[in-house]
N, C-alpha and C positions, 0 to 999 in steps of 0.2 A: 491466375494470380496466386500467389505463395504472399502470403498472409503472417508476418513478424512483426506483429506490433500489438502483442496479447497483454503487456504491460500497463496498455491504454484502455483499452478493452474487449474481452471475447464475444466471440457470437454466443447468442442467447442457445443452450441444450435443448435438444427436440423434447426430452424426458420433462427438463423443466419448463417449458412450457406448456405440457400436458399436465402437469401436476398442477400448474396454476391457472386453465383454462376455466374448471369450475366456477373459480373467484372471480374469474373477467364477465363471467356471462350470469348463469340461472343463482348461486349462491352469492349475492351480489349485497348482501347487508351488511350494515356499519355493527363491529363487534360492539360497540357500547350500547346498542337498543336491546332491550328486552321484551323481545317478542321472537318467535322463531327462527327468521330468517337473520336476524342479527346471534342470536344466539347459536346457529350454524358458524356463522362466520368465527363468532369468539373463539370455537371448539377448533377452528383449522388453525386460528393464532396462537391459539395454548398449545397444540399439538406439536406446530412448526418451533415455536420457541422450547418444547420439550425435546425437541432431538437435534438440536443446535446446541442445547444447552448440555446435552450428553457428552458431543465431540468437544463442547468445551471445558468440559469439567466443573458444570458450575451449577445452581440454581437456576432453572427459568426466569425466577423473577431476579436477579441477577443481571439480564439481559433487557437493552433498551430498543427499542426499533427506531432508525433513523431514514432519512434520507438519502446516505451514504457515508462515504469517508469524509470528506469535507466536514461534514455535520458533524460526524462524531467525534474527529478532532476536534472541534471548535466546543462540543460540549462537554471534554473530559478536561482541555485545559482548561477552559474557562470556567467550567461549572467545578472544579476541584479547586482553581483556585480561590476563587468568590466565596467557598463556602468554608475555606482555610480557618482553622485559629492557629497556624504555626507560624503564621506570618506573608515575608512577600516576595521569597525567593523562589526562580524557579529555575531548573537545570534542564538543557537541551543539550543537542550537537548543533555542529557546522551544517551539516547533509541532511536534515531531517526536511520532509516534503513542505512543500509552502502552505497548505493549512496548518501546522503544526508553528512554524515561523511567524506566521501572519496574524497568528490566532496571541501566541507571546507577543509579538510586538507590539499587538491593539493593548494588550493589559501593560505594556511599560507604558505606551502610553496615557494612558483615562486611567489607570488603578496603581501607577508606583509600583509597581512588578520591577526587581530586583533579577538582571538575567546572569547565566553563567553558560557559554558556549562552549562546551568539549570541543576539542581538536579532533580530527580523526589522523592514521597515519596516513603512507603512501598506500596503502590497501584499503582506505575507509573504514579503518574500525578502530572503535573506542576502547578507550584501557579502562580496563575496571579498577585499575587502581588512580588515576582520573576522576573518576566519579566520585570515588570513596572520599578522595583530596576536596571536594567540590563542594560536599553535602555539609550544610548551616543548621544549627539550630534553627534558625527562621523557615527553611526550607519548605516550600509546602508542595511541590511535585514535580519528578521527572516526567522529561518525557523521550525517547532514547525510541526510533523506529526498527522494527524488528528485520527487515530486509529492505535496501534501497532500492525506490524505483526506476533510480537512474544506469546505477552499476551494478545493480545485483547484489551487494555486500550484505551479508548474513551477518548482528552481531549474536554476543553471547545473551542473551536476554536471561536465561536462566542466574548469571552471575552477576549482571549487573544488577537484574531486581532482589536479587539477596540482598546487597551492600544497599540497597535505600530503604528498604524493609526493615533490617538490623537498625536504620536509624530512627525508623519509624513512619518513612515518608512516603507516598504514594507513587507507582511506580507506572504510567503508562506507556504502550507499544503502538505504533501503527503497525500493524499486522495485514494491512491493505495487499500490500504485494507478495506476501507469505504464505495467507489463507488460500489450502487447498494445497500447494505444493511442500509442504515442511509440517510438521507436529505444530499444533497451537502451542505459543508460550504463554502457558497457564499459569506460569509466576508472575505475570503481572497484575495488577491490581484493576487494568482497565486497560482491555484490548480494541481496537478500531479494524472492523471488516466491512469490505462492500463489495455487494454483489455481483457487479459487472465486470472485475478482475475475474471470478471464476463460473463464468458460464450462466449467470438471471442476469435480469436487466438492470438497466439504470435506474436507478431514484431509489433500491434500497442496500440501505446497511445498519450495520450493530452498534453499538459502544454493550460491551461488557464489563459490569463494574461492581466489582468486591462488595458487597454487603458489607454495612457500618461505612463505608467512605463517604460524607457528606458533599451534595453534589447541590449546585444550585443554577435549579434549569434556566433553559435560554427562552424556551418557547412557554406561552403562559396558556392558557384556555381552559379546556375539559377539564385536566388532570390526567388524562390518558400514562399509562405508561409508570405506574402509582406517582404521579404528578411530576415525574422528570423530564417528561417529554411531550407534551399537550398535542392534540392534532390527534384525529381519526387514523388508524395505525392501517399501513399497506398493507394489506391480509395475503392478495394475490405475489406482492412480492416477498414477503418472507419465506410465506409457501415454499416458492421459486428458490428462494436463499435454501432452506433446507433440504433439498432437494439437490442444487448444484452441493453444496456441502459433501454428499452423498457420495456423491459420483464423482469428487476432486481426485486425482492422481497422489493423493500423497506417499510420501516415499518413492516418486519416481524415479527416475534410470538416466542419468545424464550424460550416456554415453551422447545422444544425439548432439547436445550439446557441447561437449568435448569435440567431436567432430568438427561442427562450426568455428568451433575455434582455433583450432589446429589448422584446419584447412588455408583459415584468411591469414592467420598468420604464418603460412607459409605461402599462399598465393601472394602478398602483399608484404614483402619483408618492412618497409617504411613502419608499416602499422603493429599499437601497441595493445591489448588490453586493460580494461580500465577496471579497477577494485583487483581484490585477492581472487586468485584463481581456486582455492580449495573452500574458501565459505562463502558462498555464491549460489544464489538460488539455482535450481537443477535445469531448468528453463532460458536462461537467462546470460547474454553474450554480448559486450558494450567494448565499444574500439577506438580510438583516433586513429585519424590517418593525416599525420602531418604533412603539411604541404597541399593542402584540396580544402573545400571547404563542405564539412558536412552537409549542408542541406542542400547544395549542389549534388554531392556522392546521393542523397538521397533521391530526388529528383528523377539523375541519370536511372537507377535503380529501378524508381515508378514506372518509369517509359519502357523499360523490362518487365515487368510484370513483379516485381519483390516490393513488398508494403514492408518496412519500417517506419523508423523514427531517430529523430538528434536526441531524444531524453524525454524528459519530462512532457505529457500530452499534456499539461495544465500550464508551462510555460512554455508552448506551443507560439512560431512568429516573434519571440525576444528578439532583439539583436544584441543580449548581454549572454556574455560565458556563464557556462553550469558552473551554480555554486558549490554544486559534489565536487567540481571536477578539480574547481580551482582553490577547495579547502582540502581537497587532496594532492596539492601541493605541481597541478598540472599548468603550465603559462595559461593564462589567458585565447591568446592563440590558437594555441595547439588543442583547447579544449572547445573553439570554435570548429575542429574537426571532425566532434562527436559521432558517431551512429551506433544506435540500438538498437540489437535484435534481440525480441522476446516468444520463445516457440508455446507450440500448442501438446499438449501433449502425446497427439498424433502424428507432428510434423516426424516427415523419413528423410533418412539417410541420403536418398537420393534427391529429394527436396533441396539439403543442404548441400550437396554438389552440386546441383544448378547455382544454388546461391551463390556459393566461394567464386565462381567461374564469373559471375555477373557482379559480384564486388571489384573482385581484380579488374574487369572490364573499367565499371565505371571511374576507380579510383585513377585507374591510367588518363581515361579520359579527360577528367578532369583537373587531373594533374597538368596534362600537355595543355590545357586553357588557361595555366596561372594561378589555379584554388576556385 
């Protein structure tokens, strides 16, 4: 099996789950007991939160431990807006992941949240002079994703958290499918990572969030987390977070992916690329092929031995078009064509020869069946 579908999620590092083996077994205490074996534990979650907090640029105690992306989108809008005195406006985009979506739309609804949805262009990216046009006195936070996990589109994060800053308003990123292959954008005020895009397991992730921004938590109990985030903190998985941290590829070499893309789109002239080709995570390769239907081409694909995906693994079985695809100005249709290949840092040249040869394959195939 040839294995492209890293955007949903990687295999767990042998490194990291050595590094967090301790925690699963003999160092097995809850950090909030005061007695040794908890106080072992505390020492691995200060530790692990010290050298995350390094690559982030920030305070340790700056950094919250969640349960993932999910989570920590749902805690930065909601807990930033909740705790708002600017008021009940909030700025997003079209393309931003369905936590981010879903999490705005619960507050228009129960709280009078006030939305404003950026356009993107044909390439998926937002103008910052958009934003700057958007931004209300009332305003009380962006949220603008820092690479999409549909198309890969990189925006400027850097520019656009200046222009909400300048007004005073808080600026977050989901950083989900960024973390590990690009430099953190440390100009945001409240970043979103989870650790199963880069190599630890499922069930953990971050919200990083700018000291002084009044946040008003979702989960009540202990006070864990200096009371922003209650709940006995995954010791074993943050470990593991800093750890994958570690060993991310960043700055990686996107010839590989150049290649994939070149290839299909000359094995497959019909077929388009989706988002901008030059701000595009280094990983990261999303296609239509009009006239077929993608999770047919995908299908065909499995039965070859190539694991992708149509887009998003969280709106995984829709029978509704990508909202990326279709706010990037793509038919409906034609965006029922989708497939995304997302590489590993390892994946070879030669890997991606098989692939191109096994798209064209199936795209024909199921071309000559109708879509």
């Amino acid at each position: 099996m040839i294995y492209l579908d890293h955007a949903a999620s990687t295999p767990v590092r042998r490194e990291v789950l050595e590094a967090m083996w301790p925690y699963l077994t003999g160092e097995f205490g809850n950090p909030s007991s005061h007695h040794e074996v908890g106080e072992s534990a505390a020492r691995a979650l200060a530790a692990a939160r010290a050298s995350i907090a390094s690559m982030l640029e920030c305070r340790p105690a700056e950094l919250i431990v969640t349960s993932g992306g999910t989570e920590s989108d749902n805690l930065a809008i909601k807990g930033i807006f909740l705790a708002s005195t600017r008021g009940r406006h909030i700025i997003t985009t079209a393309i931003e992941h369905e936590a981010v979506l879903e999490s705005i739309a619960y507050l228009s609804r129960l709280h009078d949240a006030s939305v404003t949805i950026l356009p993107v262009d044909a390439d998926g990216l937002v103008s910052v002079a958009s934003l700057a046009a958007a931004i209300r006195a009332d305003t009380a936070l962006v949220s603008i994703q820092h690479a999409n996990n549909e198309v890969g589109v990189v925006q400027d994060i850097a520019a656009l958290a200046a222009v909400a800053r300048a007004a005073g308003v808080p600026f977050h990123t989901d950083a989900v499918q960024s973390a590990g292959w690009l430099p953190f954008p440390v100009e945001a005020d409240a970043i979103t990572i989870a650790g199963h895009k880069l190599g630890a397991p499922k069930g953990i992730g971050l919200l990083k969030l700018r000291a002084g921004i009044p946040l008003e938590p979702l989960l009540h109990g202990g006070g864990q987390e200096r009371g922003r985030r209650s709940g006995t903190e995954n010791v074993a998985g943050l470990v593991g977070l800093a750890a994958a941290l570690q060993l991310a590829p960043r700055g990686a070499s996107a010839d590989v992916r150049d290649a994939l893309i070149d290839g299909v789109l000359a094995a497959v002239p019909s077929s388009f690329l989706t988002g901008s080709r030059s701000s595009r995570l280094a990983n990261h390769a999303s296609f239509c092929f009009p006239g077929t239907s993608g999770e047919a081409v995908l299908l065909e694909l499995e039965r070859h031995g190539i694991t992708c995906s149509s887009g998003s693994a969280c709106a995984a079985g829709s029978d509704e078009p990508s909202h990326v695809l279709t706010a990037m100005g793509i038919p409906s249709a034609v965006a029922q064509t989708a497939v995304r290949f997302t590489l590993a840092a390892d994946t070879t040249l030669d890997e991606v020869a098989i692939v191109v040869r096994r798209v064209a394959d199936a795209v024909a195939t199921v071309g000559s069946l109708g879509g």
